[in-house]
N, C-alpha and C positions, 0 to 999 in steps of 0.2 A: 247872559243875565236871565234869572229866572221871573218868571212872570209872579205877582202876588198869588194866586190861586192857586200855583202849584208849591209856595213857599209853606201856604199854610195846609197843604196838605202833605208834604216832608214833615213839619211840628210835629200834624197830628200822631203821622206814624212814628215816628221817632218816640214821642210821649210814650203810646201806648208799650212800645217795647219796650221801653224803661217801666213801666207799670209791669208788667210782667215778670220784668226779671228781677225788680225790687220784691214782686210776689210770691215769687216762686224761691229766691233768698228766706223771706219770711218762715213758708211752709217747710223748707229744708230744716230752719232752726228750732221749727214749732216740731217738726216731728216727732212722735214717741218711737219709731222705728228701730228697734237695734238689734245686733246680734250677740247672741251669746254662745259660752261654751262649756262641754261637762269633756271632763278626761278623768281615768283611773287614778290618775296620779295628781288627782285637784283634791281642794276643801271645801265645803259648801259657804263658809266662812269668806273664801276671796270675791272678789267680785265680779267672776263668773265671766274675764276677759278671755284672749287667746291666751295669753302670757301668765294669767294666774285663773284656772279654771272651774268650778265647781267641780265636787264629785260625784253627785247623785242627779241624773233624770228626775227623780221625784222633789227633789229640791228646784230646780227651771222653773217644773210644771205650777208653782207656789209663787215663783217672781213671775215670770212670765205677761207681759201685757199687749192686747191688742197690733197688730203687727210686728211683733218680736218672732227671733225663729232662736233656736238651740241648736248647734253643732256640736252630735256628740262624737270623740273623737273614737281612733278603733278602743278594742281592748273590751273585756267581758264585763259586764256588770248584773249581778243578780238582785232585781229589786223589782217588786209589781210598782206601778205609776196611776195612781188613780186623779187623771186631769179632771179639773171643776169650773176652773176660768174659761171664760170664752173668748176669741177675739172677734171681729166686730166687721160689717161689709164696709164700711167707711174706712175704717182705720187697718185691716187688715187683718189675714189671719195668725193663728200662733199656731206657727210649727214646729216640728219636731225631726232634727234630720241628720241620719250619719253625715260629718264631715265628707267632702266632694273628695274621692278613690278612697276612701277607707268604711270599714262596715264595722258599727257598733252592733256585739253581740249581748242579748240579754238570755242570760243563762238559767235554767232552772233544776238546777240537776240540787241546789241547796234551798231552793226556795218549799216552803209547806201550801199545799195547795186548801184555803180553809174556806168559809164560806163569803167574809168579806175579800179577803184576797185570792184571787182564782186568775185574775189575766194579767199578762203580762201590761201592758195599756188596757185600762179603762177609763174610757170618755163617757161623764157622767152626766146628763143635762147642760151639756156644754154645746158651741157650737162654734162654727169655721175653726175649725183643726185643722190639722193635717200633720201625716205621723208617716215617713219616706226613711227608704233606703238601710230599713234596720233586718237584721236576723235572728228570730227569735224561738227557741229550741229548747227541748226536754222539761218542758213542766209535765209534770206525772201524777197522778193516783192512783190509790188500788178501791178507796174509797164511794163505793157508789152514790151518795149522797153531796160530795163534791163535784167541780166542774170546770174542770181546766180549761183556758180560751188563751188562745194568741194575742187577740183584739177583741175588746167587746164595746159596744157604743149602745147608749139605751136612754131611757128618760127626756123622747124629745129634741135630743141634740139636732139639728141640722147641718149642711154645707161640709160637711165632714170629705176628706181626703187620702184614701191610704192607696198608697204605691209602691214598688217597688222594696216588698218584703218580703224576706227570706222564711214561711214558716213550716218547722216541721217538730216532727216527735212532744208534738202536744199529745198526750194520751189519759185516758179513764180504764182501767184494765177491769175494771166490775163487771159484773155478767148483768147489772141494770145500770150501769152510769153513763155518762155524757159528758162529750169534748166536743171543742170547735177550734178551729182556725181562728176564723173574723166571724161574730156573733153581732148582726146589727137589729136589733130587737126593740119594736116600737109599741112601746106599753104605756105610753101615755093621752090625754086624748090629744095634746100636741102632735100633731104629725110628723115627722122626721123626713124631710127631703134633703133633696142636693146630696146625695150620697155617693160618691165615687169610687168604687176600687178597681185599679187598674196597675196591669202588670206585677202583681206580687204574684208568688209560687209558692204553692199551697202544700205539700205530700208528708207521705209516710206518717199517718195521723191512726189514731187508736180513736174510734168517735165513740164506740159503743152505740146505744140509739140514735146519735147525733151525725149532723153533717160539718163536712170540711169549709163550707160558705155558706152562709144562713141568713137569710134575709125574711123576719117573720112580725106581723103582726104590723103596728098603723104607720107605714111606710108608703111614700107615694117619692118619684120621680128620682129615678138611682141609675147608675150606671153600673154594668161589670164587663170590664171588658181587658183584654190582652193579658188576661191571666194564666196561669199555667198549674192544673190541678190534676194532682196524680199519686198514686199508690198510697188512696186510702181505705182504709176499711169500711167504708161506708158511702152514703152517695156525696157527688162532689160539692155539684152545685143547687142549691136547696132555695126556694121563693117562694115562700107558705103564709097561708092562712086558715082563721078558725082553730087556733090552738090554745085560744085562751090566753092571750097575750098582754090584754088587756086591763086595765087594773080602775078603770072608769065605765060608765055607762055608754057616754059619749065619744070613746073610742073605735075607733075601725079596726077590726080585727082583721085584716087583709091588705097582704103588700100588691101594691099596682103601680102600673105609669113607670114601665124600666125598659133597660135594654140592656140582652144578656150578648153581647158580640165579641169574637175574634179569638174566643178562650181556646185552648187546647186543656181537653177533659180525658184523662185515660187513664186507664187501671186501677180503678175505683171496684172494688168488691167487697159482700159481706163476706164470702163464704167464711171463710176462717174467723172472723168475728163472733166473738162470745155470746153474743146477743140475738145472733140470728143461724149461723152458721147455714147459709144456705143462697143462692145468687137473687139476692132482690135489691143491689145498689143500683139506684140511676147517676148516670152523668151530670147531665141537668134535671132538675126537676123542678115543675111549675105543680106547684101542692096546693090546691085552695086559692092563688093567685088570679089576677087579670092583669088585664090592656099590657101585656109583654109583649118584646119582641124578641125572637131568639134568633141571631142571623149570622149566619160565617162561622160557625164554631167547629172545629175538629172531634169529635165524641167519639172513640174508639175505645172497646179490649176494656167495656166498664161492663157491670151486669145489666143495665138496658142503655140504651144511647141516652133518647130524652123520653121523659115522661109529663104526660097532661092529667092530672087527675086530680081527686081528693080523698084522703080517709075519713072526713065526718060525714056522716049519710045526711043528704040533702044540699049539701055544699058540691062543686063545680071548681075546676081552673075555667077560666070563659077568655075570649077577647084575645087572644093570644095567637102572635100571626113566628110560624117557623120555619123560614124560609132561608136558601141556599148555605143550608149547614152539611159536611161530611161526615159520615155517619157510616160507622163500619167495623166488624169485627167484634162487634157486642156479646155475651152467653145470650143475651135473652134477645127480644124485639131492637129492632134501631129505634123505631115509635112508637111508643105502649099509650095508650089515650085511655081513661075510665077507672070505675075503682074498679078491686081484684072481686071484689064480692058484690050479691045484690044491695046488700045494703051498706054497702062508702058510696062515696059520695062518686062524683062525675066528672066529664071533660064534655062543656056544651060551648058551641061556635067561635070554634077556634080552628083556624087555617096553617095545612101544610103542604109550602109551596115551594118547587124548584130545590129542594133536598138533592142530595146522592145519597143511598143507603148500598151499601156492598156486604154482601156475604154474614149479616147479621145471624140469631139464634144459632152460635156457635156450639152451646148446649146438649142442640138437637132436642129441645122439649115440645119443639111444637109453634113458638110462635112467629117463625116467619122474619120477615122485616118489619112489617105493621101489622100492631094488633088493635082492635078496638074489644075496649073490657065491657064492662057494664055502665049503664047510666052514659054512653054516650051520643048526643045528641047536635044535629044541626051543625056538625064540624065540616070542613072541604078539604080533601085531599086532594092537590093539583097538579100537572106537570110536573111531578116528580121521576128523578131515573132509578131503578131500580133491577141491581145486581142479585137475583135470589140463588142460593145454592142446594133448592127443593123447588122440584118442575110443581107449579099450579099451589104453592103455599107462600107466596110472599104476603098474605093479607088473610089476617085470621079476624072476623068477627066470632065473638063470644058473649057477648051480650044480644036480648031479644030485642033491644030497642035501637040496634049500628045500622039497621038500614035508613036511618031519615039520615045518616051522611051522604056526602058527596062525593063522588071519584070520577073526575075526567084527566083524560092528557097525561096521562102516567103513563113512563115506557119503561117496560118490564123486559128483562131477557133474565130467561132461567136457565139453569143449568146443574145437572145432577154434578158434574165438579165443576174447581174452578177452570174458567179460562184461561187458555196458555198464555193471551194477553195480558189477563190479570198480576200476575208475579211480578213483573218489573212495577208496577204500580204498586203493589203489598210489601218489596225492597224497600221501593222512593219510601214511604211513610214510616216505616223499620228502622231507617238510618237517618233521618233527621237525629238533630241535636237532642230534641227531648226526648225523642225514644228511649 
């Protein structure tokens, strides 16, 4: 027999489970949640089921509401997508995602690259997106005044999510034009956070002035991580400021508060670039940025590893901590800190700590493993190890004002060649898959 005290606390629980799952019935039915689908062989006309599919991405992007997702099936489709809805942190976000084992291709070898349509995805003052698992190739011009992009997001958008995309032979073939990969560009005084890209693979890109990853202007709190950027004409990974970005008074003209981790950056060069024809692409570069952190990344066989500087005179990358990144085989510096001239701008207190650099200034121009430019101030160079292959030249200052840096606990072994040790490690990184 159960005691009264324990009967009415059996009720109670009993009730509340039943309140819950009577509740939770409720939200199921209340939900606006669904999925939909685009196939080559749909009409925009059906109702965008498995069984009868839409056939334009750009058509979704027009239904689409607050936790809805679009499964576009394989098969090519040549159409720019300019999203304008948003989905919502309560209700969820609106994504955008090749069907699970197939890869929707968006094509551009038919599309005209003009000034309102230029990427393939453009997310327009939109926010919680997310845009996975597509492959998106040969949008072209010869046009300098055009501007092909993979991905571009702009106008304040937040919570943004791109993964796991295929981009390449985006190109600008002008002797002054501009392409990008993923173009995340904050020009309004809304700040654009929550930005994540993670695991897309960037290459074979025609940038002309521009970079393959672009993070410029009033951007705060972003992620880039587990990317894989490579064989482009220009630098890979780009996080700038002071470029005019801005289209308010009250904007920040300065991306900060990220972390750039885990990417593999390699074979990033101008030389053969119209535009420059000569080794000045960084891996990563922190242009006018702060509060980054650059950590675990592979940067190799680019024309510098990573750079800390700025090109506006008086402007600074600042705040920026770069630590246990492999760094090796570069033409130019593994670490180039400051502008090139006295008057760009700078790299002031910013830390580089627990690095490997190997066999960097592949060129033979002179600069070493680290170089510090002009306008560099109050940075610390830490415990780093460093492989140089010029006895008494791993550390070039060039500027009058590199002594107020810092340099402890750095262990140096030089070497007029390489070590016989070295070769099985210069293999190991050769034969990796992205090599």
């Amino acid at each position: 027999m159960i005691p009264n005290s324990k009967k009415v606390t059996i009720i109670a629980f009993l009730s509340i489970i039943f309140f819950i799952q009577i509740n939770s019935v409720a939200l199921a039915e209340n939900s606006s949640e669904k999925n939909y689908y685009v196939s080559p062989k749909g009409k925009d006309a059906n109702p965008g089921t498995k069984k009868k599919p839409w056939k334009t991405i750009q058509h979704a992007a027009k239904v689409l509401e607050p936790g809805d997702t679009v499964f576009v099936r394989e098969g090519v489709y040549s159409e720019f997508i300019h999203i304008t809805k948003s989905g919502s942190k309560n209700l969820g976000n609106i994504t955008f995602q090749s069907f699970p084992g197939e890869v929707a291709i968006l094509e551009g070898k038919k599309l005209t690259v003009t000034s309102a349509k230029r990427a393939f995805f453009y997310i327009d003052n939109a926010s919680y997106i997310r845009i996975e698992g597509f492959e998106l190739r040969n949008l072209k011009t010869r046009k300098q005044n055009r501007y092909p992009v993979g991905i571009l997001v702009k106008g304040g958008s937040s919570n943004i999510h791109l993964s796991d995309n295929n981009i390449h032979h985006i190109e600008n073939k002008s002797r002054k034009g501009n392409a990008h990969g993923i173009l995340i560009y904050g020009n309004t005084s809304n700040a654009m956070s929550s930005i994540t890209v993670n695991n897309n693979e960037i290459h074979h890109l025609k940038l002309g002035s521009s970079e393959a990853l672009t993070f410029s202007g009033n951007i705060q709190q972003f992620a880039i991580t587990h990317n894989e950027i490579h064989h482009n004409n220009n630098i890979g990974i780009d996080v700038a400021g002071f470029y005019n970005a801005c289209e308010t008074d009250d904007c920040v003209d300065q991306a900060r508060d990220g972390i750039i981790a885990n990417n593999k950056v390699y074979k990033n060069s101008s030389k053969r670039n119209v535009s420059y024809k000569e080794y000045s692409a960084g891996g990563i570069y922190a242009d006018g940025s702060t509060q980054l952190t650059i950590v675990n990344n592979i940067v190799a066989y680019n024309d510098f590893g990573i750079e800390l500087a700025s090109e506006k005179e008086g402007k600074t990358s600042s705040e920026i901590d770069v630590k246990n990144n492999i760094i090796y085989s570069n033409n130019g510096a593994g670490i180039i800190a400051g502008g090139a001239e006295k008057n760009n701008g700078g790299s002031s207190n910013n830390s580089i700590v627990s690095n490997v650099l190997m066999f960097n200034d592949q060129s033979d121009e002179g600069y070493g493993e680290i170089t510090m430019q002009w306008n560099t101030k109050e940075n610390q160079i830490l415990n780093n190890i460093i492989y140089s292959k010029e006895k008494d030249e791993y550390l070039q200052n060039l500027g009058d004002d590199a002594m107020s840096n810092i340099y402890l606990n750095n262990t140096i072994h030089s070497f007029e060649e390489k070590p016989f040790f070295f070769a099985p490690v210069t293999a190991f990184f050769k034969n990796l898959r992205w090599w």
